[in-house]
N, C-alpha and C positions, 0 to 999 in steps of 0.2 A: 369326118375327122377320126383321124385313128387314136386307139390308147395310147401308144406309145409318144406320141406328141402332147397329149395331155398329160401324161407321168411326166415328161421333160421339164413341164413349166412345175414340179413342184418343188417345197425348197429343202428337202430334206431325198436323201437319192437313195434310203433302205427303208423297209414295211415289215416288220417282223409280228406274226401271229402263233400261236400255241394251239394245236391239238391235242387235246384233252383227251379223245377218243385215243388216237394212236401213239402220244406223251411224244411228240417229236413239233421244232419248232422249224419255220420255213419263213424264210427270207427271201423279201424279193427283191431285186434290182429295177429300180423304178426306171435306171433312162439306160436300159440293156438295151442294143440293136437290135436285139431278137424281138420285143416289143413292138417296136416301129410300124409293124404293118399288121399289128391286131387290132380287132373292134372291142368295142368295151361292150360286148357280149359274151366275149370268148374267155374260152379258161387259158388261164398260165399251169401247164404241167408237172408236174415233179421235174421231170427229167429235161425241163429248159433249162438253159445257158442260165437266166436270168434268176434262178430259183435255188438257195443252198438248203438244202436240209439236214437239220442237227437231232440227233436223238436227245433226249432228256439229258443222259447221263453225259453227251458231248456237249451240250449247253449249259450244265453246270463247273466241267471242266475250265470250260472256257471261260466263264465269269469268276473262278477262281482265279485261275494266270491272270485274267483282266485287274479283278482285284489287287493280286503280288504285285502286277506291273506297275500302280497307279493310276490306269488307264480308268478306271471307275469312278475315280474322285474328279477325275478331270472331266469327265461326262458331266458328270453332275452338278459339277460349279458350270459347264456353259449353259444349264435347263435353269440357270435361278435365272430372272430379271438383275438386273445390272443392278437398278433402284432398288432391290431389298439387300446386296450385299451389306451396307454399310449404315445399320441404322441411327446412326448419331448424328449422319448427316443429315438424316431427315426429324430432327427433333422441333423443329418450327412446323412441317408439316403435319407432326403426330397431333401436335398441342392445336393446332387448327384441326383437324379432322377431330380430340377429343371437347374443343368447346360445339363446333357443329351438333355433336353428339347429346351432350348437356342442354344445346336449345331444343334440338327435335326430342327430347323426353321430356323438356318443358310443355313440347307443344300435344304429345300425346297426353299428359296428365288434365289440361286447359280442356282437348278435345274428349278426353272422357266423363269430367266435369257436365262438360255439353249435352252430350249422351246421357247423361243421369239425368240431368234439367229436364231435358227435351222426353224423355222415359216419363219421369215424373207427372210433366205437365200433359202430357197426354192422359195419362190418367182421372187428371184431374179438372173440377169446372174453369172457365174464366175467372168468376168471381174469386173463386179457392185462390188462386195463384196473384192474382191485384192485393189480394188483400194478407197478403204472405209478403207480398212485396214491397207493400204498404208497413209491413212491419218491419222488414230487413230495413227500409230507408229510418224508421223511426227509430231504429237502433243503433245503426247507424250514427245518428244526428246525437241523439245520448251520449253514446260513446265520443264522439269526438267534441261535445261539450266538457264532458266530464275531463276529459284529457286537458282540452284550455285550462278550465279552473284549475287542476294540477298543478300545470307549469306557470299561472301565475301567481300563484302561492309561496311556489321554489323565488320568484323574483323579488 
C-alpha cells in the first residue's frame, strides 16, 4: 500500500510542523497526487507539489491577515466540541457528574478509614482488637441507651 492512499483516508487534508532549527514552517498536502505513488519510507521533499514552506516571518504574516480576516475565530469555534459550546444546556448533566463526584469522595474517605483499620490491625494482636471492639460495641450500646432515656424524658 502506498502512502498516498493512506493520507487519502485521513480526515483532515493539511499537516503543519515548525522547524526550529531552520524557524521555517512546512506544510503538507496529505491527498496531493504527487503522494500517490510513495511508500511510507520515503521522504516528501521541500521542492514537492505537495509541500509549502513558510519562513517565520511569512507565517506570522499570515496569521495576522488570518486574524484581521476572522478567519482565526472561525477555526477555532470548529476545534470546540459542539457539547461544550452551550453550557446551560448541560446543567442536569453538570449536577449529575458533581453528585457522582460527592459519592466517589465519600467512597475514598470510607476507603481510607479502611486503610487505617486494616494498618492498625496489622500491627496489632487479635485479642488487642476483639477487645477494642468489644468496647466500641459497649459504647455503642451506652450511647444509644442514653439517647432513649433523653427522648423519653422530652415525652
Amino acid at each position: 500500500m502506498t502512502i498516498g492512499n493512506m493520507l487519502r483516508e485521513r480526515e483532515s487534508q493539511y499537516v503543519a510542523t515548525k522547524d526550529e532549527g531552520t524557524r521555517t514552517w512546512r506544510i503538507l498536502d496529505t491527498w496531493h497526487d504527487d503522494l500517490r505513488e510513495m511508500n511510507p519510507d520515503d521522504d516528501v521533499a521541500d521542492d514537492s507539489p505537495a509541500v509549502t514552506v513558510l519562513t517565520e516571518g511569512g507565517f506570522i504574516a499570515l496569521v495576522k491577515e488570518a486574524s484581521r480576516l476572522g478567519v482565526l475565530q472561525n477555526a477555532t469555534a470548529s476545534f470546540i466540541p459542539v457539547d461544550t459550546r452551550n453550557p446551560e444546556d448541560y446543567s442536569d448533566k453538570i449536577q449529575e457528574k458533581e453528585q457522582e463526584l460527592v459519592e466517589m469522595q465519600k467512597k475514598v474517605v470510607r476507603y481510607e478509614e479502611e486503610i487505617s483499620t486494616l494498618r492498625i490491625s496489622a500491627t496489632k494482636s487479635e485479642g488487642t482488637i476483639l477487645k477494642e471492639l468489644a468496647m466500641e460495641t459497649l459504647l455503642k450500646l451506652t450511647l444509644s441507651s442514653d439517647i432513649e432515656k433523653l427522648t423519653k424524658r422530652k415525652d
